[in-house]
N, C-alpha and C positions, 0 to 999 in steps of 0.2 A: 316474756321478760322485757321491762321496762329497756331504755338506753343507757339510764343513768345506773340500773340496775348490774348490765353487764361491763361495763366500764367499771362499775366495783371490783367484781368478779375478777375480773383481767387487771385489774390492780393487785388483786390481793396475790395471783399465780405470779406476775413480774416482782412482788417483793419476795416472795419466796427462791426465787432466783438473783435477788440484791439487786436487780435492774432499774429497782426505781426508789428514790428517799426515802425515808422511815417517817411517818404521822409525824406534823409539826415540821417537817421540812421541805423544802422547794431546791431544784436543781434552776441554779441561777449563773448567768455567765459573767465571770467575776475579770475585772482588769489588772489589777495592781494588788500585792500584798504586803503590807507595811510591816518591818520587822523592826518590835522593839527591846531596847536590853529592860531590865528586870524594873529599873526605876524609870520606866517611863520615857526616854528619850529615843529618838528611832535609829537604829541603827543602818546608816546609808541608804541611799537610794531604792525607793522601795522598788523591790521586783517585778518585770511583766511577767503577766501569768498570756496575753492575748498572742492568736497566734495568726498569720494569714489565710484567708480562706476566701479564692477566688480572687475578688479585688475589693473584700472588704478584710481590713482588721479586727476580728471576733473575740473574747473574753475565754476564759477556759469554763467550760460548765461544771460548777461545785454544788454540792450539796451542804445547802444554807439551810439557819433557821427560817423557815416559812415566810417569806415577802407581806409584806401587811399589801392592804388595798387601798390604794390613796384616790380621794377624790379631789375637794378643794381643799380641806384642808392638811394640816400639818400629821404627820404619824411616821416613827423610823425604824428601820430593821433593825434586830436585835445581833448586835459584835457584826454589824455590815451594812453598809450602805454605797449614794452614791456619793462622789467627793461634796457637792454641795450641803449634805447632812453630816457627813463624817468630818469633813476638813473645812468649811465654811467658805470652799472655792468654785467657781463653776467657770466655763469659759462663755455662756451668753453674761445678758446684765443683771440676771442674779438680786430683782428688786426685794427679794425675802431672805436671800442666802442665808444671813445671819441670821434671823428667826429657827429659820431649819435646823442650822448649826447649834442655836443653843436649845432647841428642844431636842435634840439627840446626846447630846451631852447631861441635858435635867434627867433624862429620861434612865439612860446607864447609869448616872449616878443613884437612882432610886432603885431600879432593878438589880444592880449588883452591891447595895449598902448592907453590909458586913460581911463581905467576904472576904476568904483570908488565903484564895487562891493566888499562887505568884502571877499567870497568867492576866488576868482580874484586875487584879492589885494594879498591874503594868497598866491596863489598855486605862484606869482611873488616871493614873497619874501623867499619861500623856495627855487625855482629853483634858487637863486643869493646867499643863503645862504650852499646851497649844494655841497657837493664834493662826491665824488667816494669811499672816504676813510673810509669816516662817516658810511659807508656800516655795515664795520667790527666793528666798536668804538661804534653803536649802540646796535651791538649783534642781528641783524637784520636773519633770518633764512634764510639759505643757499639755501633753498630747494625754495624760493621766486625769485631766480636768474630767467631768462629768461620767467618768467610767466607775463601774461598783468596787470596792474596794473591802479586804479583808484585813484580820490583822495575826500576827504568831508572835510569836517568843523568839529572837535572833538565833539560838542553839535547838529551836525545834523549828524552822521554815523551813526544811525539806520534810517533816516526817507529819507535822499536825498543824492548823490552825488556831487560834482560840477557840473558836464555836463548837471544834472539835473534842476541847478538853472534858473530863465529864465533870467539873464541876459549874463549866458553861452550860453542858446538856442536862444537869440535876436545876438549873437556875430556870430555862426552858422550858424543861416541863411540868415547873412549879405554875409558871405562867399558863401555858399552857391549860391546867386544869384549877385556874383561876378564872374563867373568862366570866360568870357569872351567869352567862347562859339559862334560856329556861331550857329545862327538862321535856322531851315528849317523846312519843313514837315515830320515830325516823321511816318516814316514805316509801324512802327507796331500800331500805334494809330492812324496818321491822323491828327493829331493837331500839329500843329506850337509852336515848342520853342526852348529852347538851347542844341543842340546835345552833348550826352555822348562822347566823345574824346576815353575813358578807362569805358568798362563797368566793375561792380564790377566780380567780382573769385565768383565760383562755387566751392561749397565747398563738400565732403562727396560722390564723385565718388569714385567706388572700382577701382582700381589700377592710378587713378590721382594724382598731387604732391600736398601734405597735403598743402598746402597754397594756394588751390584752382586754377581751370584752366577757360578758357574763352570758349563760344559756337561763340561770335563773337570777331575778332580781326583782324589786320592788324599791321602786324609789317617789312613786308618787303617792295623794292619800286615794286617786281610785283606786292603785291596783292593790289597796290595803283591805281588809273584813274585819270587821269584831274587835277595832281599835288596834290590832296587831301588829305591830313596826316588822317592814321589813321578813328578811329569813324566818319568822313565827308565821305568817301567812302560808305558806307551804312548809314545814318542820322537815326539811333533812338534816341529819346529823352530821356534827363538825367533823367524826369521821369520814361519814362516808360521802360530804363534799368535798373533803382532802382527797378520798380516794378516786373519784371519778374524776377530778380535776387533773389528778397526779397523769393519770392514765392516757387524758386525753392529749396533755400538753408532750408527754411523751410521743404519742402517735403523730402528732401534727410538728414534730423537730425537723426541722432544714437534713433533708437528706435519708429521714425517716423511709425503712420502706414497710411503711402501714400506710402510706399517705399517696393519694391523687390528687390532682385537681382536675375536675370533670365539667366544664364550664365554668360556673360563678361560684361552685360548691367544693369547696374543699371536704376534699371523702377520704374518711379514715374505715379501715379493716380490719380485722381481727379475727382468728379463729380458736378455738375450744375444744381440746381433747385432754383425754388421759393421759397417753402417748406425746408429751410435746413436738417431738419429729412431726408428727401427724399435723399440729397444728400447723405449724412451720413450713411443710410441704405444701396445706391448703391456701396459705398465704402467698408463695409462691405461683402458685397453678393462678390463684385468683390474679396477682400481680401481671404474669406475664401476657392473657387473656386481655387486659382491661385498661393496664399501662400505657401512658401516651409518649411514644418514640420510641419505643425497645429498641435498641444498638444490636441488630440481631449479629454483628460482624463482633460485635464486643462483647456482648452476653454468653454466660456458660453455653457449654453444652446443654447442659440439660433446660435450659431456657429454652434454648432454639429446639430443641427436640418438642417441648410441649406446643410450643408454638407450629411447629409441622403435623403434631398428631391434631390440633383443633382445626388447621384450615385440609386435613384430611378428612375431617365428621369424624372420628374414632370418639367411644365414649370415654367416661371420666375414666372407668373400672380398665381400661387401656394406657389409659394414658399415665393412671398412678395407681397400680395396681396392687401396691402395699397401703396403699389410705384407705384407712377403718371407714368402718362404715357410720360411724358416730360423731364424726366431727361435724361442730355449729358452728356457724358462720354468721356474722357481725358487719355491717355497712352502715354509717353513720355519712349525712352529708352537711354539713354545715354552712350559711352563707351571711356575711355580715347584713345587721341593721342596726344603724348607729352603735352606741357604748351597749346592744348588746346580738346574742347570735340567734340564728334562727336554724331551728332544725328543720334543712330543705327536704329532706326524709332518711326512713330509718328501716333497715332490713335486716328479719335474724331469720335463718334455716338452715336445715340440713346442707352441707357442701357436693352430700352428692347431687340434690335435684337440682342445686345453683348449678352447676356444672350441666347437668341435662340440658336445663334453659335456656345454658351460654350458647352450647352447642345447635341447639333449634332455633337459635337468634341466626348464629351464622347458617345454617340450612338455607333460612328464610331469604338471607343477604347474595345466594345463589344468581348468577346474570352471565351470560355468554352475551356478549365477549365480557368476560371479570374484569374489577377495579385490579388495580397491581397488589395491595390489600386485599385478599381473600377472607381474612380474617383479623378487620383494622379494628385501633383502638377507639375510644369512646370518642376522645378528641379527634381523631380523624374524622368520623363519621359529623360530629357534631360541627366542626369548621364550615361544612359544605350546605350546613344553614345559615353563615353569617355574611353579610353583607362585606364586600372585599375581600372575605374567608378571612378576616382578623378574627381573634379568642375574643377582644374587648366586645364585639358583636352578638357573641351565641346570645339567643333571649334567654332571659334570667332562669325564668322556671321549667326550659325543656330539658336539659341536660339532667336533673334531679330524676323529674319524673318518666323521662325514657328510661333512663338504668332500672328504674325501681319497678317498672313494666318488666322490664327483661329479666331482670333478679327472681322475679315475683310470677311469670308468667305472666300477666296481666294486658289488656289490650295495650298498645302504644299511643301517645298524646298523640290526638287528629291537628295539631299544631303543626308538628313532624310533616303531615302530610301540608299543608296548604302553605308552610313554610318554602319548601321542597320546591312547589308548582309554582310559588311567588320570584323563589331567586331562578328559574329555569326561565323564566318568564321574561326577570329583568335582566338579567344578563348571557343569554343563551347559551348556554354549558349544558350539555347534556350529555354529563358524564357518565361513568358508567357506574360512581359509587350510589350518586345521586338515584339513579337509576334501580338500582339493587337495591337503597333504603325504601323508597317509596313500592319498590316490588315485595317487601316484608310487611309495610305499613297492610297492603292491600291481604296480604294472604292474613297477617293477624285478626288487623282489625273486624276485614269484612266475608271470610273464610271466603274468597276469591280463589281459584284454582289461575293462577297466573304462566303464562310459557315460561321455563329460564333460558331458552335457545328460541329461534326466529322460529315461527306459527305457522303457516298458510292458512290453516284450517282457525284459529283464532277468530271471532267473528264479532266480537266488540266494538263499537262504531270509532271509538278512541285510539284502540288498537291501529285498527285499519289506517285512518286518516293519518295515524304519524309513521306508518307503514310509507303510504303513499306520497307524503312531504319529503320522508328520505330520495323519493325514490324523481321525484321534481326538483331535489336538488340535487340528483346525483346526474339529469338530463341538464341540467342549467351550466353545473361545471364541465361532462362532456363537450357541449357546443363552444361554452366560450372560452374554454380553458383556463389559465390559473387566472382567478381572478381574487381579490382582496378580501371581499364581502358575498356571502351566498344570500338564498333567499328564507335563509334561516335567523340570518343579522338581522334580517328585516321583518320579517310575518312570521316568526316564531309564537312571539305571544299570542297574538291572535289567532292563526290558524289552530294553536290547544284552546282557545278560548271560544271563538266564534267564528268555528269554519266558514259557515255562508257567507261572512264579508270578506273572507281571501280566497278561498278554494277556486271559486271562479275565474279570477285573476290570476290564480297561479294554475288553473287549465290552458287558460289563453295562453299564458307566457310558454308553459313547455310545451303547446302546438309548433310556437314558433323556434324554439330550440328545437324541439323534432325535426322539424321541416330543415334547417340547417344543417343540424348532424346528419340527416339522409344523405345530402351531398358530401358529407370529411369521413364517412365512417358508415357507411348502409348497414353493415351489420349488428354495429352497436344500437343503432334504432330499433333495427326491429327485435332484438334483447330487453331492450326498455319499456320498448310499446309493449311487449306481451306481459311485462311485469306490471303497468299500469293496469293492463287488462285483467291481468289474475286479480288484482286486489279489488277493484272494480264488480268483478262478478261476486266478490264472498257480499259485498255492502247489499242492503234491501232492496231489488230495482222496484216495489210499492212506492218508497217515500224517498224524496231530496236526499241523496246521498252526503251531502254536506247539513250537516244539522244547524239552530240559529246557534243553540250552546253546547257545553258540554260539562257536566258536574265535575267536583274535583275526581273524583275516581276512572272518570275517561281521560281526563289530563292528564294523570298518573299512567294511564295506560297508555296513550297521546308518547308519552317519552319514551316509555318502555318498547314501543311498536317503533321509534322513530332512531335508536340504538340499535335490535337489532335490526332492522334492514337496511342502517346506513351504515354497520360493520359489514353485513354479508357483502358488499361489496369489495372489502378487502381481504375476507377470508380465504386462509388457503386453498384451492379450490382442490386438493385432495382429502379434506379432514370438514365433514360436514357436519354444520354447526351442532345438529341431533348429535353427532360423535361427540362432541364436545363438552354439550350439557348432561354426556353421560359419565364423561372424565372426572 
């Protein structure tokens, strides 16, 4: 099933439960509602509907007639706008104000000529009684300039709107099934009716333009065929582009919990059963898995219980042992490019194997000594590719296509790895996440049988050498003790890059740190020396134990050898690391 397919789908189950508009309308956040008496005149100070939220001032979200989609030029919403079309006010310089002004005014007076609604009647005889000026003469609040505005009847503005009366909604959807539209077979449905021209803006993409961008559109003559303007180019219906649009701007709502953002991608979720519980639950389990920051000290219980049962390995059939076995599961990622969106990718299957996957992801992310995250989120993981670990850094297309690997089974982007070996390189961090990623890269991608705990027997020439590094800088701090900079600040890169121009010089350097430490500590030398020794005898004594290279995959192992044996030094010396990576 298509994207735009299942976004139907989940539109038509959320109207069935009244959670989202009815066809022809748009949930829009409204400022001010203007109450006027019968003939037109307003009765005081129109009302805030906006309310605070955090440290911005928010509009209340109402269900309007459907938003038009304004380009350059002029077009206004039907009983609502913002004040520069409604009231002829705006607080920039407003070079068109007036125009706007009086084609939303031509436009009501055409649309609603001969009605003999009271409401109607009202909102005609104010727009012919109104001027611009009235703005200032009423004492009307400044701060109501450019926000949407509604209008009622002064003895119904606590119970209905006008938009709301049905002789507004019979005017509506007169309109509505006037668009003139041609007729075809609808794409993404299958059923015959009047094609969307203009599908509605997508709204609440991270870095899209705040007035929403399009997934489908056609606005030059290449991306035209067979002289076809527009929305005829690909036919989907004005339904069922209301319906995927409704769906989508629903999931991506400030606060929405269908919605992530996974580097540059804003990822929306959704699941599919008979049982809504069911679905509900799957969104959940998926949520708290993949979520970036869970509040585990603030989240339910049962949050922090799934979140104990995945970084335990238990499977799904454990962890939510009333979830059917029929739930489908829905990943959409999205990421701006200019006035439109790009689908960064798209994931539908069963929620049990998703959950299998999740859980063989974390297997994979296995490291003695573990990151403090056992079981971190996307954004955690993905930080530790960006350059000063700022989010503005992730590269664009890794964060999409790692999930959609891990979603999917699928091998993981070899980006991940030489991203990995690039920031280890330039800033010497050889964490332990970092560490664990590129030890999953390895078992995925190259079915690698990798250690999770320290080796001896391990014989990988990458292994070893970053074995060995730990164990040269763990002689360099003995001798000189605390010092600022090891010789990891320094010969990191190189020694995972190109042993044979360091390793020499860092044999020489820790002769001469041996030879010191003999005198402050004789026993810790000869501790050390037999540790160089054992690593020493697993390397080939045939060939230069110091290679000229070494591929990205022994650099990857280069860290991983270079973790653990620079942990085992701090390991409890009762709980041996084998104990560990059996915990």
């Amino acid at each position: 099933m298509s994207a735009l397919a299942s976004l139907v789908r989940a539109y038509g189950r959320m109207a069935d439960r009244n959670e989202v508009p009815p066809f022809g309308y748009s949930t829009e956040r409204i400022g001010f509602v203007i109450s006027l008496d019968a003939d037109g005149v307003p009765s005081g100070i129109p009302s805030d509907l906006r309310t605070q939220e955090g440290r911005k001032v928010l509009g209340r979200p109402l269900a309007v007639p459907q938003a038009v989609k304004r380009t350059s030029g002029k077009a206004a919403n039907f009983l609502w706008d913002k004040t520069a079309y409604v009231l002829g006010v705006t607080a920039g310089e407003g070079k068109r104000t007036a125009e706007e002004h009086a084609f939303f005014v031509e436009q009501h007076r055409d649309w609603l000529a001969g009605t003999d609604d009271e409401g109607l009647v009202a909102l005609l005889r104010f727009l012919d009684w109104w001027r611009p000026e009235e703005f200032d003469a009423l004492g009307w609040p400044a701060d109501m300039k450019d926000e949407n505005v509604v209008f009622a009847l002064e003895r119904e503005r606590l119970d209905r709107y006008l938009h709301d009366r049905p002789a507004a909604r019979n005017v509506w959807a007169g309109r509505l099934g006037a668009t003139g539209a041609t007729r075809a077979a609808c794409l993404v449905t299958g059923e015959h009716g009047p094609v969307a021209r203009l599908h509605p803006s997508i709204k609440g993409v991270w870095g899209a333009q705040t007035a929403g961008a399009s997934i489908v559109s056609f606005n030059l003559e290449a991306f035209t065929s067979y002289d076809h303007e527009q929305g005829d180019n690909a036919p989907v219906s004005e339904a069922a582009a209301f319906a995927y649009t409704t769906a989508l701007n629903r999931f991506l709502e400030r606060g929405s919990r269908h919605r992530l953002q996974i580097g540059d991608a804003s990822t929306v979720f959704w699941a599919e059963a008979d049982d809504p519980q069911a679905a509900t639950d799957a969104e959940d389990l998926f949520a708290a898995a993949f979520a970036e920051g869970v509040d585990e000290n603030a989240a339910s219980e049962r949050v922090r219980a799934v979140l104990d049962a995945i970084r335990n390995g238990r499977p799904v059939a454990d962890i939510a042992p009333g979830l059917p076995a029929d739930v489908r599961f829905y990943v959409l990622g999205l990421s701006p490019n200019a006035a439109r969106l790009s689908v960064r990718f798209y994931f539908e299957g069963d929620f049990g194997e998703i959950g299998r996957r999740w859980l063989e992801h974390v297997a994979r992310l296995r490291v003695v000594p573990p990151p403090q995250e056992t079981a971190p989120s996307m954004w955690r993981m993905l930080i530790e590719t960006a350059t000063l670990r700022r989010s503005e850094n992730i590269q664009p297309n890794l964060a999409g296509e790692w999930l959609r690997a891990i979603l999917a089974g699928a091998p993981y982007p070899l980006t991940l790895l030489s991203t990995l070996i690039m920031r280890m390189r330039a800033d010497h961090d050889v964490n332990a996440m970092r560490v664990a990623i590129l030890k999953s890269v390895l078992i995925r991608n190259f079915g690698m049988e990798v250690p999770v705990a320290l080796d001896p027997t391990f014989d990988d020439p990458g292994y070893l050498l970053g074995r060995l590094f730990a164990v040269y800088e763990q002689v360099q701090s003995a001798a000189l003790g605390g010092i600022n900079a090891t010789i990891k600040d320094k010969f990191y890169g190189a020694a995972s890059a190109q042993p044979r121009k360091v390793f020499h010089l860092l044999e020489s350097g820790s002769a001469n740190h041996l030879s010191k430490l003999g005198k402050q500590k004789p026993g810790l030398r000869v501790v050390l020396e037999k540790q160089i020794g054992s690593i020493m005898e697993v390397m080939s004594p045939a060939d230069d134990p110091f290679p000229a290279s070494l591929p990205d995959r022994s650099q990857a192992l280069f860290g991983l050898g270079y973790h653990h044996q620079r942990n085992e030094f701090y390991r409890k010396a009762d709980k041996p690391a084998a104990e560990e990576a059996r915990a």
